[in-house]
N, C-alpha and C positions, 0 to 999 in steps of 0.2 A: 593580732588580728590575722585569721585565715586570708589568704590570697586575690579567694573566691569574693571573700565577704570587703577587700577593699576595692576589686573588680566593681561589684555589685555599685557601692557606696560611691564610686567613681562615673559608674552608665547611670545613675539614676540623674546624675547634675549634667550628664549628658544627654539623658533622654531627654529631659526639660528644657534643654536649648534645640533640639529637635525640633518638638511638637511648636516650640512655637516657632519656627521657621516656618512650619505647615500652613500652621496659619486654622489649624481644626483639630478638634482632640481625636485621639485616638480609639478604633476598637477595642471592645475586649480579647478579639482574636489576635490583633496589629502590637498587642500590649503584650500580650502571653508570648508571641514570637521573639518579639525584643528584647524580654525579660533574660529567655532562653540563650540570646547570644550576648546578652549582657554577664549570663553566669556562664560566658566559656565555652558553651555549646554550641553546635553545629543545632537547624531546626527546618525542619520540612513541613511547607505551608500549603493545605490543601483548600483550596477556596474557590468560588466561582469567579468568573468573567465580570470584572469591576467591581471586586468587591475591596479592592485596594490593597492588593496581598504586596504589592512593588513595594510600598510604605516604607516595609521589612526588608526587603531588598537597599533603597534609599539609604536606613539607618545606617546598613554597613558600612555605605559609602561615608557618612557623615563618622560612623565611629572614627575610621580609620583617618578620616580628615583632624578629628581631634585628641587623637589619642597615640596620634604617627601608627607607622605601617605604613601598606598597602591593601588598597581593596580592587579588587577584579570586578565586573559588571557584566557577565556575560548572557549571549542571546545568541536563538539557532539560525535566526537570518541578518544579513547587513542590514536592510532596510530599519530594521527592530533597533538593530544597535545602533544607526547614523540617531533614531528618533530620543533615543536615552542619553545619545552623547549630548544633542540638544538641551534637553531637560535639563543635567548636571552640567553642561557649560550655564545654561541660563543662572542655577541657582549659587554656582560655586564659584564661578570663573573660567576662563581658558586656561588659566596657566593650570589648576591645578586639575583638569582633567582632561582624561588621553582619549583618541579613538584607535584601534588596529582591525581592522579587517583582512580579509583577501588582497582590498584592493586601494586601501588609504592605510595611512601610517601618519599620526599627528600625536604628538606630543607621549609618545609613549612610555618615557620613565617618569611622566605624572602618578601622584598615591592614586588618582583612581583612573583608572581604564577602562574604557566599555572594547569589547571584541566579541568576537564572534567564538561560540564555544570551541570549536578546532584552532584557533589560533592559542586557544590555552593549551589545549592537548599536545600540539605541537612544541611550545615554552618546555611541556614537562617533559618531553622525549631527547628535549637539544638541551635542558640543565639549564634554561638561561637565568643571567642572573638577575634580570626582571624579577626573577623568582623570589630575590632575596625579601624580608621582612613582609612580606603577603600575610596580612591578617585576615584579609573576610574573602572568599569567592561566593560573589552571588547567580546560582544558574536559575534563569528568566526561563520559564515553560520547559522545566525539565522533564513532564510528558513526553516533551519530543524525542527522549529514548525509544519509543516505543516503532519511529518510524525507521519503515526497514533498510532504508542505502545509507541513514548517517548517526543513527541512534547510538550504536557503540560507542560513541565519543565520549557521550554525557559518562556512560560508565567508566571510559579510561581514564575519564579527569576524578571522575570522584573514588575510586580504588587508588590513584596513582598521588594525590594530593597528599603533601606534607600533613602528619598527624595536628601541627602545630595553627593547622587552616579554619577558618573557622565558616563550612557552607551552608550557605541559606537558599534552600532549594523549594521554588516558588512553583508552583501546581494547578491545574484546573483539576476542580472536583473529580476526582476518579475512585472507584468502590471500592479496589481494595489499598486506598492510602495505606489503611493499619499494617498490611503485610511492606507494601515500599517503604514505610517507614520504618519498620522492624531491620529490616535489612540494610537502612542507612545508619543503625543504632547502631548494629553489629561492626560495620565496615569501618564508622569514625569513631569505634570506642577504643580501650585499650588492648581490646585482644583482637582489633581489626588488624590488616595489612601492616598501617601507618606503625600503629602500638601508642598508646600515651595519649590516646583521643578519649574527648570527655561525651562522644558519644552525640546523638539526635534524636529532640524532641518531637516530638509528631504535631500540631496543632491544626485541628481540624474545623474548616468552617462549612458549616452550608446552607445559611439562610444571605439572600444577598441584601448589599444595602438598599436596594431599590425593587421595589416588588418587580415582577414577569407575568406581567397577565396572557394567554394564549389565547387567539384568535383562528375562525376558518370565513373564508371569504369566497361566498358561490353567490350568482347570480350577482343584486345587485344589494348584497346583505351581508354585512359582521356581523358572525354569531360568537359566541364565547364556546371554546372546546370542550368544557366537561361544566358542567351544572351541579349543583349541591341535589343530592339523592333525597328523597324520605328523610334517612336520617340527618338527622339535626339539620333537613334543609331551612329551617325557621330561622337558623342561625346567622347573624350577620360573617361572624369568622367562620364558618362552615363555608357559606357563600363565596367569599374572598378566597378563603384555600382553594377549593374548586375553580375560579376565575385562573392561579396558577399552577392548575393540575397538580394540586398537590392533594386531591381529595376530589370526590362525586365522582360521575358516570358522565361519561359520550355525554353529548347533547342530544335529547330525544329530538329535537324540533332537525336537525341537517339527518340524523338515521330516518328520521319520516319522510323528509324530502325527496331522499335518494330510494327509500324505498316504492315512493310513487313514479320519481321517473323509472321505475325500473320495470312499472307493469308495462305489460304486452297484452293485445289480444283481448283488450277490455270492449263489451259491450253494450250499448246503450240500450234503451227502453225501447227502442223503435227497432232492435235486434243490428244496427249496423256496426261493424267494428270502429273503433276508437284509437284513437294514439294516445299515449301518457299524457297524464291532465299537466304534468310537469314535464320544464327539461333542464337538466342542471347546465348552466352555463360558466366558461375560464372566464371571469374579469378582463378587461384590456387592461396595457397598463397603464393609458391615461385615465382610462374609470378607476384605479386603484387610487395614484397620488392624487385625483381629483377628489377621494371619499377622505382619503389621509388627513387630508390641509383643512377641511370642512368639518373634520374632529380636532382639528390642532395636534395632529398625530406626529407632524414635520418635526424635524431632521429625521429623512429615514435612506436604510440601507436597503438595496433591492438586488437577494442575492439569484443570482444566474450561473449554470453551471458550465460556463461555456464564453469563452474570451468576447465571439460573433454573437452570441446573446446579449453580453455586456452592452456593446458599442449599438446595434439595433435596437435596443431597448431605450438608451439616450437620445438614439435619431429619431427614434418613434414619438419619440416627447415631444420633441422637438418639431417635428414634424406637425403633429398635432396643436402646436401653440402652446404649449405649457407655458407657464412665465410665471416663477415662483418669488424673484427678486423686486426688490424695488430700486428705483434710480440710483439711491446713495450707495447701497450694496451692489450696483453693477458696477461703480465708478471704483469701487473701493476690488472688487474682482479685476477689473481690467487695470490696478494697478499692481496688485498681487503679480498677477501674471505675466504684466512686462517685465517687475524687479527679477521674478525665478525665471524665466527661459528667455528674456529678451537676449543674452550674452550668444544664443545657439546659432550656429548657420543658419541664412537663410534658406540653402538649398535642404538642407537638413530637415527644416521645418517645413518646407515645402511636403517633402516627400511621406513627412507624419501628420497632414494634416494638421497643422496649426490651427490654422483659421476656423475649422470646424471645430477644431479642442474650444476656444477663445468663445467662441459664437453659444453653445449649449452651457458653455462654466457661465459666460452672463446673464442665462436666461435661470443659475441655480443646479446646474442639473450637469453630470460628469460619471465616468466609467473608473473604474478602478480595475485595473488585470496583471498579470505578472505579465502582460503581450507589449504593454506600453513602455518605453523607456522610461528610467530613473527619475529623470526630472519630473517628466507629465507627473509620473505616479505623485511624487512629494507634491506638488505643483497641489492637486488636488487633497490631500493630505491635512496639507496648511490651509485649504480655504474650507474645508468640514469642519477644521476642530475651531476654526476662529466662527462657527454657523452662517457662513456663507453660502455655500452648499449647501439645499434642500433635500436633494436625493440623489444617492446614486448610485450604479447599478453595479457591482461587485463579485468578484466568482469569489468560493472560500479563501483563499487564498489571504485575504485580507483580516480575517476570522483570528488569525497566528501573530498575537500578540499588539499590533498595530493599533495605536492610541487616536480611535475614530468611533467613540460612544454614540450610537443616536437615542431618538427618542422613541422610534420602531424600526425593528427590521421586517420586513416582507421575504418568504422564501415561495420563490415561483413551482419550484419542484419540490420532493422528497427524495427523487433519484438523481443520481450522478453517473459519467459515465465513470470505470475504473479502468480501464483499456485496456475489458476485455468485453465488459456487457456492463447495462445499465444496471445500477445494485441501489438498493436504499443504503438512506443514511442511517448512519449508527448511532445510538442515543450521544454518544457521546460528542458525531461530529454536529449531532442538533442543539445541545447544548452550547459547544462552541458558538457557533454559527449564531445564535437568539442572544447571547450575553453581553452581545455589544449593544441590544437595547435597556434602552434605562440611564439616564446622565446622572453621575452622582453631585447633591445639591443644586441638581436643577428640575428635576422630573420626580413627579411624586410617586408615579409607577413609569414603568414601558411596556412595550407591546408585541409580541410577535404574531407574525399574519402569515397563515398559513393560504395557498391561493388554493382555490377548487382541484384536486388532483383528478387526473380525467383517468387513469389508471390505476388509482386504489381508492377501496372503499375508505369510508370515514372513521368506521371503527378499527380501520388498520391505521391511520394516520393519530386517532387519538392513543390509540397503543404507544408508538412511537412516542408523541408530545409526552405522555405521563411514566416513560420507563424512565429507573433512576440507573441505572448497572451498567455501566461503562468500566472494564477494570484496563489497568497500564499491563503490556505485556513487554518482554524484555523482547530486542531485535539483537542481542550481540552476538556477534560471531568473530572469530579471530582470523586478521587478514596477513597476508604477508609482510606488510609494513609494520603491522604492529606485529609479529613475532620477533625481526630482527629489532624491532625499537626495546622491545624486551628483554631481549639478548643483550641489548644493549648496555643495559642498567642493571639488567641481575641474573644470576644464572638460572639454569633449568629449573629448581628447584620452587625457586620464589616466584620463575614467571607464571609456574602452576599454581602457586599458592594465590597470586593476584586474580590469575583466572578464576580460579574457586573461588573467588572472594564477588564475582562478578551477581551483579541479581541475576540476569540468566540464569546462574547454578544455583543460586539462591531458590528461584522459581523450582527448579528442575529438585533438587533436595526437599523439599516442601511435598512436591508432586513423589517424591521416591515417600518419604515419613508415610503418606495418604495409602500408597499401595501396599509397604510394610502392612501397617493396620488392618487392609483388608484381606491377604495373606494369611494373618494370624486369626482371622475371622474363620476363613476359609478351611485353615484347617482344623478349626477347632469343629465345625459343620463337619468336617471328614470323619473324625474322630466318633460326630454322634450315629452317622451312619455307618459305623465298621461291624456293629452287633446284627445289623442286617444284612449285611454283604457274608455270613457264613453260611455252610450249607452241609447238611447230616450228611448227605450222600457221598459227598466228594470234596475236592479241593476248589473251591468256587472261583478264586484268583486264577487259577490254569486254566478254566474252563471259558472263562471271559478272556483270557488270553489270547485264548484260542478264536473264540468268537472274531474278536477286533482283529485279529492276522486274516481272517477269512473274511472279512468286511474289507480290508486293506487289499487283499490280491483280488478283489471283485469288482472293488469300482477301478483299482489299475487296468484289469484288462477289461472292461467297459470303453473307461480314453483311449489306450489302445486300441481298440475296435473301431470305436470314433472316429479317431485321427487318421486310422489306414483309409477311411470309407471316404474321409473328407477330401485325403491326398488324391484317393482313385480319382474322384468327382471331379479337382482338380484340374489334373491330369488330362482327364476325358476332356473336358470344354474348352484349356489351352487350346488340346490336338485338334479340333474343327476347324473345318476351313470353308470359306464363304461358297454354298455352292450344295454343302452337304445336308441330303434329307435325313431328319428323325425322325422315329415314331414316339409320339408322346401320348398316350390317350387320352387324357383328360385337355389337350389345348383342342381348340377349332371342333369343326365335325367328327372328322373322321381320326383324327389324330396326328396327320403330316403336317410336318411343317420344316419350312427350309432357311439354314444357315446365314445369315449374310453380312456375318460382323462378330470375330471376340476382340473385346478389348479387355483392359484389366483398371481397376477400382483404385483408387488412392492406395487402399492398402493390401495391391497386389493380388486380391480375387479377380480370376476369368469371368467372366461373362457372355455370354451369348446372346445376339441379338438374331431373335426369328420373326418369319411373316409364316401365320397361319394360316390352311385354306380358306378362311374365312377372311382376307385381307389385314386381319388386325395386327399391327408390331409390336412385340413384347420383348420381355427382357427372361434369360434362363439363366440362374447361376446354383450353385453348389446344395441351396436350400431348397429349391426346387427340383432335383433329382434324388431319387433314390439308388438306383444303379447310374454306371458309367453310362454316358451315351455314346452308341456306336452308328454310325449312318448306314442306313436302310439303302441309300440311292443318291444318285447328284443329278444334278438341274441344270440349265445353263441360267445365270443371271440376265436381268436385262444390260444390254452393254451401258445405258442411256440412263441418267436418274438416280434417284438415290433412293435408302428407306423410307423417306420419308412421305413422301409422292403417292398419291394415291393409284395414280394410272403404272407405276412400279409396282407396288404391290399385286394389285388386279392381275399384272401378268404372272407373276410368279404362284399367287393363288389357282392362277387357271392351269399351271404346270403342275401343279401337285397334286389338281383332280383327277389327272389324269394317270395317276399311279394309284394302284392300289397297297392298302397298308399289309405288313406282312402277316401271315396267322402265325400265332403263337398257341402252345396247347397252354389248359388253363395253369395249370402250375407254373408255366413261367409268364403267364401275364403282368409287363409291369406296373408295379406298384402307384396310385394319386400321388400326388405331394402328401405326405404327413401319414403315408399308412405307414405299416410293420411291415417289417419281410425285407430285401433286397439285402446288400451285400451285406449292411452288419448284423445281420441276422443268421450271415452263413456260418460262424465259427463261434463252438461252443465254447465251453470254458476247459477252461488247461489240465492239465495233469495233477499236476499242483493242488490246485481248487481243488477237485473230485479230491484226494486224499485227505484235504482239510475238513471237506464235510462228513467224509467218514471219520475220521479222526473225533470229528464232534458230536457225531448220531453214538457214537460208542462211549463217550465218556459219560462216567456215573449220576456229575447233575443233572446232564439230558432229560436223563428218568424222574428228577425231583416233580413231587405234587406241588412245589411253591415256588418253580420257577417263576413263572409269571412276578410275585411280588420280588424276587432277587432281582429280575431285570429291572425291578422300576426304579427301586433304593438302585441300582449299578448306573442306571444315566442319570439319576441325580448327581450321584458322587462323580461322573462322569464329566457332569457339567461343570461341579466344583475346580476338577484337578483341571481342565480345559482352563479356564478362569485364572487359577491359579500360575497355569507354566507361563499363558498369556503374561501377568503383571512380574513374574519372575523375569518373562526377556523384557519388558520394559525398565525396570529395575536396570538390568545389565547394563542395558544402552544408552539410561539416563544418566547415570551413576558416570561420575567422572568426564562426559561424554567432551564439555570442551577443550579437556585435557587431552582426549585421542583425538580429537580434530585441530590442535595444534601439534601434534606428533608427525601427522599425517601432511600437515605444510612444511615442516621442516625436512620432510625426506625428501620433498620437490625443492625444496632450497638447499640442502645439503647434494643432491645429485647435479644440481645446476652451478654450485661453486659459490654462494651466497652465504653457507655457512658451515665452519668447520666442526672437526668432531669432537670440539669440547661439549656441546655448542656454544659457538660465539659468532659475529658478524664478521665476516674475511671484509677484505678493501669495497667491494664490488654489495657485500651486504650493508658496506656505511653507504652504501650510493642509495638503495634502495629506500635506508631509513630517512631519508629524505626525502619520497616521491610520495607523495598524500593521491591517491588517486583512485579509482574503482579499477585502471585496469595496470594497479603501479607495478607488477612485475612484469607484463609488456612492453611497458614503459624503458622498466629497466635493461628487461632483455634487448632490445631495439638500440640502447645505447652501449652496451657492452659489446654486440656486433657488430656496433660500428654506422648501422642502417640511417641515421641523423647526420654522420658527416658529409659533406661537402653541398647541403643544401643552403641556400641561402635564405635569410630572415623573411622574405614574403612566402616559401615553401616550407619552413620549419611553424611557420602559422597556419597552411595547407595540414600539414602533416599532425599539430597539436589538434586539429579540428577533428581529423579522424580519428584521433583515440578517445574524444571526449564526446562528440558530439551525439545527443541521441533524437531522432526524429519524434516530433509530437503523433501521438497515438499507436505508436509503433509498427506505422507501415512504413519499408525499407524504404527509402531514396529509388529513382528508375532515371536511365537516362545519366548517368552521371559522368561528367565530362569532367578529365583533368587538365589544368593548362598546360601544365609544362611535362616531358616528359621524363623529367627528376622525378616529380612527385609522382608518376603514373609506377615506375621500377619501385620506388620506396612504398607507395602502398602496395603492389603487389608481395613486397619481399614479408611486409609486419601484416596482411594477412595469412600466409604461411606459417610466421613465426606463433599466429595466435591459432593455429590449426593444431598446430607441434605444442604448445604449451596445454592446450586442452585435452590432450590426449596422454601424458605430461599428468594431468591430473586425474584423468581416470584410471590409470593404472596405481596410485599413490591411494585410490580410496576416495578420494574428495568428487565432491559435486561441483563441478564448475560453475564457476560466476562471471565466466569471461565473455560477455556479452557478445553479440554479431558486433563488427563495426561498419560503420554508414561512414560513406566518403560525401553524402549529399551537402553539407555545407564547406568542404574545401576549398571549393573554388573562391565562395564568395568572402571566406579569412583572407586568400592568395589575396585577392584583390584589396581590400581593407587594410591589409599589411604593405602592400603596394603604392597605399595612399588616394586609390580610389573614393569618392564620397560617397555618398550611403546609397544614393541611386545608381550608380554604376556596381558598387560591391554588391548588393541583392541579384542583379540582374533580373533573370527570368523568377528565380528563386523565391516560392509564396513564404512568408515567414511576416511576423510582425518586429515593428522596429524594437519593440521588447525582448524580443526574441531573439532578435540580432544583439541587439546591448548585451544582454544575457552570454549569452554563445560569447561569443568576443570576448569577455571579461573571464570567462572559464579557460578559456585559451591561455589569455594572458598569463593565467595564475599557473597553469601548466610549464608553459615556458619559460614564466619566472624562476620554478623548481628545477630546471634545466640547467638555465645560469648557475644555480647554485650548486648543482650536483656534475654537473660536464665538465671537460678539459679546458682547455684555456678558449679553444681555437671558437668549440660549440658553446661558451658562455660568452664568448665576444659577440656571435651571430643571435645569439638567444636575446641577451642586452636592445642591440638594435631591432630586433622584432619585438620585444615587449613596447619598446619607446616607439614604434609604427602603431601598435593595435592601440592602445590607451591616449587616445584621442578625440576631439568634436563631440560626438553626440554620445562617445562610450564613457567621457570621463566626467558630461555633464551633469 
């Protein structure tokens, strides 16, 4: 008997004690994936939002439970993974399954693990021998490669995994699965990285188990988003499809509606104007859950893109009287909620609002945000999935894995902010975001509710609803940690070969195949046009040569010309000084006007600020002259007042009546804004030029009768070879590219002492392969000069704050007060050091990623590490207690890596500052 075929023969008595642990049979999609990893395969699941793709994930855990091994369970946040470790202690036991996060560690040489994807990443870089007998690694939303600060993970684990691994890599529907699938065939087969790998299945699903009907909600009216057309509108499943945009057109009945609020200017029969016979009105949101519950539409989600939208949106319910519970479900809420947070400070709870938490969860009704601490969040978690919770109002955030099915979501916007402008949402994050409607085995359909958008029309909104094309893009880039972590483990050779093995290059090689092709197009086009690029007369090649060198020294000295005129102009408006009259003729009457202000623009243009005889204040800069301005005469200002003033003005207007403007003969009359003539006008063309046009009035094609058509066939082919040298430098730059952008990290780490010239990792590079961070060469650098000693544990928490900490929206910190003046010398010193490192990289070729740092939450770690309680550590400090848990715990995990990587002295102080932060409401 083959291997495979006793494998098979073995999963199949295994799959049968599976399903019926389940408790329900399986899909045919849940069935083809298991099949897959029952014959040895690795298998990549693309599926939508509850269509039960985890199933396949589960199996692993259960193979490896019955057949020994180890299976991994991994997820891109802790919250995902506390919720999984749940699930698999509830079905298996404690003993036999682990959790490792960041920031717990429970039973971790259990066969099955749940952790957070970089806690595997990290396993694979330290060799540990957790590692040993690892049969299944399951990555939970392995889309999340695609996000740009932690995506490269997902790829390090899966290029860097034992060929002998077997992953099951779980997916929201994304377009081009085929190509990410292709690329995980390649990577886990025998002629990947690993070598000896039997390769990965693709299994694609995309109808979900529970229909998605789409909704729009204006006025005081749910309409259905697309309607069955003409064709086969008769049809019952025409109909259906359409209800889930999967077929028909817009709804004619909301384009009519909005087409009538949109008239203006209407007149009646009696000739008086009118206002729109319509006005499209936003739902409140007690009108919405009041329409919800009255359809039996409840449990639903109501997504807000915004923490202070969340919580407003609960009090506003509440406010209103909402009351969605009844008696036995409030008794059964308010004991929920003593068992999870009753344990918390009371000053603690004070200061998060309890009571208001407690008061809106009994009446049904709770926010969900990354702004709330850990507990609240779970707190509410467990009282949705047990339908306790009727509604509640949630930013995306929630959308990322988190087992909280309703039976509608509502989404109040389309746009979000990105912190930089408000952008729509991407098919992809609307699919997210709608897939948690629909409970499986319990809802025959769900529903997503789009609310009235008072900023885009309808048929942009059903655009949106009915796009399918969301593809995964790779985010990887190679950091410093991870070069010497590769260094580590293999030489130059193989760390290239891993990189190239990476889907980024995969993407990027794909993209190179595309532009070869078109290349070979290109020049095959060249080819047909070369029999009309000849010419009887002469040598048509030299003649067009000539042309384009004489086109080239033409528009050179044109910018040239430009740039002196623009410098003069410049120059001219600097050298004014408040006081000096111009003659302008096109400002005011007569054309005087007097000086009384240059400043300069953000980006360093003069300006001039005049009052015209005419009282009025304007602005003169560089585009408004044509010649230099030179002052005609001076004034005296008024001593009193300013431009802005009108009885200012008045006088200086009355001083400038009193001059007359000067005569000029007409030739030097200057120019309006925007004529010809004035100083680039004075200088002709060069030496040069003149010989190149004779050079070309004398050459023999000149004289051809079929010029004309040579020219036209020369900018065709013109446009070809353009086109073509285009995708040849793309080509260059694509081609190998993360290979010179690891070159280019290693000569910043080889001139810093990080790594020698084998390459390999010196003493000072194992230190680094240890610091997991966004700014881990800062890090390292800070510790290798020393800039961390002699702080103590409530300043080395100050001090972790500021290399990690980033301010919500990305407005700097102001005001920022240090307490002690250790930590004021030690951030001054690792700002410098991160001035010097950045400059450090632009000379190496690299784009820096070394973010500003913000000192705005130091203070209030000093104090939290100090032992302060939540209200003294916040201080003045606006942030939410989520936000603080958050921070804190990122801290922690910083200084933890400290411990690990410091001397004796800074891992003693490190020790006692993690055991200060990871306490009360951080550890609750």
């Amino acid at each position: 008997m083959q291997p495979h075929e006793h494998r098979r023969e073995e999963g199949s008595v295994d799959l049968d004690r599976f399903v019926a642990q389940l408790g329900f049979p399986l899909d045919p999609f849940q069935r083809r994936a298991i099949d897959a990893l029952v014959q040895g395969r690795s298998v990549l699941v693309a599926a939508p939002t509850g269509a039960g793709k985890t199933v396949v994930g589960e199996f692993a855990c259960h193979d490896a439970l019955t057949r020994g091994g180890k299976a991994f369970y991994t997820t891109p946040i802790k919250a995902l993974s506390n919720q999984k470790y749940r699930d698999l202690v509830t079905r298996y036991g404690p003993d036999r399954v682990g959790l490792l996060t960041g920031d717990r560690s429970v039973n971790g040489n259990a066969p099955v693990v749940v952790m957070t994807t970089e806690v595997l990443r990290n396993m694979i870089y330290e060799s540990s021998r957790t590692l040993l007998e690892l049969r299944h690694v399951v990555l939970d939303e392995v889309h999340y490669l695609a996000d740009r600060s932690r995506g490269a993970v997902w790829e390090e684990v899966i290029v860097q995994l034992p060929a002998s691994v077997q992953i099951a890599s779980l997916s929201a529907t994304v377009s081009n699965a085929e190509e990410f699938g292709q690329w995980l065939d390649e990577v886990r087969s025998a002629g990947g990285p690993g070598g000896a790998g039997e390769g990965c299945e693709l299994v694609l699903e995309e109808s979900r188990p529970v229909p998605l009907r789409h909704h729009y909600f204006v006025n005081d009216r749910i309409y259905d988003t697309f309607r069955a057309g003409r064709k086969g509108g008769a049809s019952r499943e025409h109909r259906e499809r359409a209800s889930q945009a999967l077929a028909g057109v817009p709804n004619p009945d909301v384009i009519m509606l909005e087409r009538r609020a949109r008239q203006r200017n209407r007149v009646s029969n009696k000739g008086r104007r009118q206002a729109p016979s319509v006005r499209l009105r936003w739902p409140s949101r007690p009108e919405v859950v009041e329409e919800l519950a009255s359809r039996s539409w409840l449990p639903a989600i109501l997504f807000v893109f915004s923490r202070k939208g969340c919580e407003d949106a609960v009090e506003q319910l509440h406010r209103a009287g909402v009351r969605l519970t009844s008696g036995e479900e409030r008794t059964e809420i308010a004991a929920v909620i003593d068992t999870l947070l009753g344990d918390l400070p009371d000053a603690d709870l004070q200061v998060l609002d309890f009571a208001g938490f407690r008061a809106r969860a009994l009446d049904g009704i709770a926010a969900h945000h990354a702004g709330m601490v850990p507990a609240f969040k779970e707190c509410v978690e467990v009282l949705f999935q047990r339908g306790l919770l009727k509604v509640v109002a949630a930013t995306e955030t929630l959308a990322l894995g988190i087992n909280m099915p309703a039976r509608t979501v509502v989404l109040e916007r389309l746009e979000k902010w990105n912190g930089e402008s408000h952008v729509l949402l991407t098919p992809g994050e609307y699919t997210q975001l709608t897939g948690r409607a629909g409970r499986r085995g319990i809802d025959r359909v769900g529903h997503a509710v789009v609310l009235h958008q008072r900023d885009l029309d309808f048929r942009t909104v059903a655009s949106l609803v009915g796009t399918r094309t969301y593809p995964l893009r790779s985010s990887f880039e190679p950091s410093y940690n991870m070069a010497v972590n590769l260094l580590r483990r293999h030489d130059l050779g193989e760390a290239e070969e891993l990189l190239g093995a990476s889907f980024a290059q995969f993407e990027a090689d794909q993209r190179v195949a595309a532009k070869s092709r078109r290349l070979v197009e290109l020049e095959e086009g060249l080819d047909g046009y070369a029999r009309h690029l000849e010419c009887e007369y002469g040598d048509w090649a030299a003649y067009w040569a000539l042309r384009r060198e004489l086109s080239r020294r033409e528009k050179a000295e044109a910018r040239a010309r430009k740039d002196a005129v623009e410098q003069a102009l410049r120059a001219g408006i600097a050298g004014l000084a408040p006081g000096d009259v111009l003659h302008l003729p096109w400002a005011g009457k007569r054309g005087l006007v007097a000086v009384v202000g240059v400043h300069l623009t953000r980006k360093g243009t003069p300006i001039a600020q005049i009052v015209t005889d005419e009282r009025a204040l304007t602005k003169v800069g560089p585009r408004e002259l044509d010649r230099v301005p030179e002052p005609v005469e001076r004034i005296r200002l008024p001593g009193s007042g300013n431009p802005r003033q009108q009885d200012y003005r008045r006088d200086i207007a009355g001083r400038l009546r009193a001059l007359d403007p000067p005569w000029l003969p007409p030739e030097q009359t200057p120019n309006a804004p925007g004529d010809e003539g004035g100083p680039a006008a004075d200088r002709g063309p060069s030496e040069e030029v003149l010989e190149l046009r004779h050079r070309l009035r004398e050459h023999p094609c000149h004289r051809c009768p079929d010029r004309t058509e040579h020219e036209r066939w020369q900018h065709r082919a013109d446009g070809l070879l353009e086109e073509a040298d285009q995708l040849r430098a793309e080509v260059r730059r694509t081609t190998g590219s993360l290979v010179r952008h690891l070159h280019r990290i290693l000569a910043v780490l080889t001139e810093l002492g990080y790594v020698d010239a084998t390459p390999a990792p010196t003493a000072e590079g194992l230190r680094l392969a240890g610091i997991y961070s966004e700014v881990d060469l800062l890090v390292a650098e800070s510790l290798r000069r020393g800039l961390l000693d002699e702080l103590d544990p409530a300043e080395l928490a100050g001090i972790a704050a500021l290399l990690v900490y980033e301010p919500r929206g990305g407005e700097p910190s102001t005001r920022v007060v240090l307490p002690t003046f250790a930590l004021e010398e030690t951030t001054e010193s690792i700002l410098d050091l991160a001035d010097e490192l950045r400059a450090r990289e632009r000379a190496a070729g690299l784009r820096s990623t070394l973010r500003e740092l913000d000192g705005g939450f130091v203070a209030a770690a000093y104090r939290w590490a100090a032992g302060a309680d939540l209200d003294q550590a916040l201080g003045t400090l606006e942030i939410t207690g989520g936000d603080f848990v958050r921070n804190i715990k990122q801290i922690a995990d910083l200084v933890g890596q400290l411990r690990a990587v410091g001397d004796r002295e800074l891992s003693a102080v490190a020790a006692r500052c993690v055991d200060e932060l990871r306490r009360g409401i951080v550890e609750a």
